[in-house]
Every structure is written in structure tokens, then in C-alpha cells.
N, C-alpha and C positions, 0 to 999 in steps of 0.2 A: 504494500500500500504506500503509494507517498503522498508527501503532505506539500500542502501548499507553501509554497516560497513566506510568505506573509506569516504562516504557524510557525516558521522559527525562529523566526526575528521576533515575532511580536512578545514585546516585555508586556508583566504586569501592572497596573496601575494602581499606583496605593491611595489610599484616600486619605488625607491629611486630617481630617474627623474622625474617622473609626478609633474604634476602641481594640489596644491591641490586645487579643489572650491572657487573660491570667496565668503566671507560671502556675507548672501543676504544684499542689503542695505535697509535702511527704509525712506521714504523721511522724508524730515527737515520738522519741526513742521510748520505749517503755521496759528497758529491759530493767531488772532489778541490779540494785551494787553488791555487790561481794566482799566482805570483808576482808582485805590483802595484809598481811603479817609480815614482814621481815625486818633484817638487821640490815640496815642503810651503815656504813662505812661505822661498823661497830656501836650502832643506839639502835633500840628495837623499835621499829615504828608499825602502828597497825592503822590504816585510811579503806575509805569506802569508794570504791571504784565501780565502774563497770567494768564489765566481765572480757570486754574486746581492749579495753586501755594498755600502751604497751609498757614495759617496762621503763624507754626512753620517756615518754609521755607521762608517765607517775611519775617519775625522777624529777622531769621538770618544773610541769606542771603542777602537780599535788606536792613535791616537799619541794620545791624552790631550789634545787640542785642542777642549775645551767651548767656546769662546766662540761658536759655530756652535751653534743652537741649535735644536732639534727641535721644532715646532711644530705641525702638523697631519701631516707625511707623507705629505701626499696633493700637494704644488706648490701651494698654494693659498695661505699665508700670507704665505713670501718670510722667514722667520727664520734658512730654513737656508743662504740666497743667501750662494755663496764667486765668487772668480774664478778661470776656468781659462782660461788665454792671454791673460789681458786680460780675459776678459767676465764678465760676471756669470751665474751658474747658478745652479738651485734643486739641491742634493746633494744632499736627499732625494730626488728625481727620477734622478738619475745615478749610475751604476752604478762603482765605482771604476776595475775593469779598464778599462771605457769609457773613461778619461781618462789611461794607460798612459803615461808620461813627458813627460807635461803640467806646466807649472808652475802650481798653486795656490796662490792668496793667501786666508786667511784673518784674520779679526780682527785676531787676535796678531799677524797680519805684515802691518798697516800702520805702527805708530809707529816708529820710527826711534832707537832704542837709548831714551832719556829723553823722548823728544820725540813728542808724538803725532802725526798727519796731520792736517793742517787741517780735514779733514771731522771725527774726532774731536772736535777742540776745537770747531769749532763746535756740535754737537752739544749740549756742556756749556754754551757762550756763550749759546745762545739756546733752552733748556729743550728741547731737540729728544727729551727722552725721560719718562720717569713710573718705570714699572715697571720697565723694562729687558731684559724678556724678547723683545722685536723690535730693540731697538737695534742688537745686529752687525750682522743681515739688512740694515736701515734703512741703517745706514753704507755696506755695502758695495756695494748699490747706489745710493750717492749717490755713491760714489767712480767707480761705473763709468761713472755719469748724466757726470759730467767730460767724457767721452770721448766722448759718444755725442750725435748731432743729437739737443738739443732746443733748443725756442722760451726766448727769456727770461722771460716771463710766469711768474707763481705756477703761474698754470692749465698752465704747460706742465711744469713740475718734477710738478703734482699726476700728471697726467697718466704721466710719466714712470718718476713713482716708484708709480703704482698694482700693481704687484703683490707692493705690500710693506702688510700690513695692522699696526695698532697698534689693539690693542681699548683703548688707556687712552684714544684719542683725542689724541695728542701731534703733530695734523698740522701746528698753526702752527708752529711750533717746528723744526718734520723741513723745511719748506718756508722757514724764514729762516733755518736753516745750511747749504740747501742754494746760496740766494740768494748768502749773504753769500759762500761761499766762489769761487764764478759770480762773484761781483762783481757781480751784477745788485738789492743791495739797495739800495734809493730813500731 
């Protein structure tokens, strides 16, 4: 079938009167909170959340704990990496209920009253940052890197620390305070 020359040029005319559509609405969330229990950077705290709030999102949001930093949301950047039992996790990935009287370490609870954690200072000693919007994520898996088999090599810290991205490009720096604090600097 074809159409006439004039059908497919001819635009719509809007009427500068009309009333346009109401957006559709969506009803208000009705789920219930959940009471969430844990030990935030060694104090036990317990808040009323919903049951989807992520870990990054209570940390924020509900105890006021920005140094955890929201970056892409989707796992991908490594900004929002806390630890929970020891390990390193992306909280925008994890759901807070999910981690229910867990201990989590964040930023704020590595230094040690005045004293930063060695990862910290290194950090500052050997320009391991630029902008500072990836620096917690950066730290706090370099603090969990400590713990965890890796090779001594640069290549094995890159390696290691790959799911932590820095768009200012701060990787020498993130890889000789991670060195330095390893003791594997030459």
C-alpha cells in the first residue's frame, strides 16, 4: 500500500489550549520497615528501613556516614566498597537487611581517635588521590587487599585492586601506598 506524499510530511498540530495529560501516578510505596541491627564502624546501631534500602543508602542517608561515596550504582566503580566481616563489599550492591548484625567498617572507622590507618597516610605520602571522589572506595579496598592473597608485584596490587576505578587516573600513587604499606616498595 503507499501513502500519499502529503501523509508523510504532514506534522501534527498542537493546540496551544489543550490540556496536556496528567503524568500517570504511581501509588506511595506501602511496603513495611524492617528493623536493621548492626555494628557501624564498632557502635551498634539499630534504624527502621525499608526492606529494598541498600547498605550505601542507610550508611548515608539514615546514619549520616558520607565518606562512602555513591558513584555509578550499578557495582561497577568500587566508590561505594565498605567492609562487612572483614571483607570488602560494593553497598550499592547490598541490601542493608542483607547484612542484619554484621559488623561494618567504613571510612570514618579506620583512623584510630587522631591517628589515621596506615593505608590513609599512605595514600597522602604518595599522591594516591587527585579529586577524591574514589579515595574511600580506593582505601578501603587497599585495606582489605592487606588480608587477602595477593602477589607482591605492582601488577599484582593493579590486579587486585581492579574493581576500584579512579577516572582522574591516580593509579601510581593508589599502587605505591598500597606497596609501601605491603612493604613490598623497592
Amino acid at each position: 500500500m503507499l501513502l500519499a506524499r502529503s501523509t508523510l510530511t504532514r506534522m501534527p498540530t498542537i493546540d496551544a489550549h489543550a490540556q496536556a495529560p496528567p503524568f500517570p501516578t504511581t501509588p506511595t510505596a506501602t511496603a513495611e520497615t524492617v528493623d536493621v541491627s548492626l555494628v557501624v564502624n564498632g557502635r551498634a546501631v539499630r534504624v527502621a528501613l525499608d526492606p529494598r534500602v541498600t547498605l550505601l543508602d542507610a550508611l548515608r542517608e539514615h546514619l549520616q556516614l558520607t565518606g562512602t561515596k555513591k558513584g555509578c550504582d550499578h557495582g561497577q566503580c568500587g566508590a561505594c566498597t565498605v567492609h562487612v566481616g572483614g571483607r570488602r563489599v560494593l553497598s550499592c550492591l547490598t541490601l542493608a537487611a542483607a547484612v542484619q548484625d554484621k559488623s561494618v567498617t567504613t571510612i570514618e572507622g579506620l583512623a584510630d581517635a587522631d591517628r589515621l590507618h596506615p593505608m590513609q597516610q599512605a595514600f597522602i605520602d604518595h599522591d594516591g588521590l587527585q579529586c577524591g571522589y574514589c579515595t574511600a572506595g580506593q582505601i578501603m579496598s587497599a585495606v582489605a587487599l592487606l588480608g587477602e592473597p595477593c602477589g607482591p608485584d605492582d601488577d599484582d596490587v593493579r590486579e587486585c585492586m581492579s574493581g576500584n576505578i579512579c577516572r582522574c587516573g591516580a593509579y601510581p600513587g593508589i599502587v605505591a601506598a598500597v606497596q609501601a604499606v605491603r612493604g613490598n616498595r623497592r
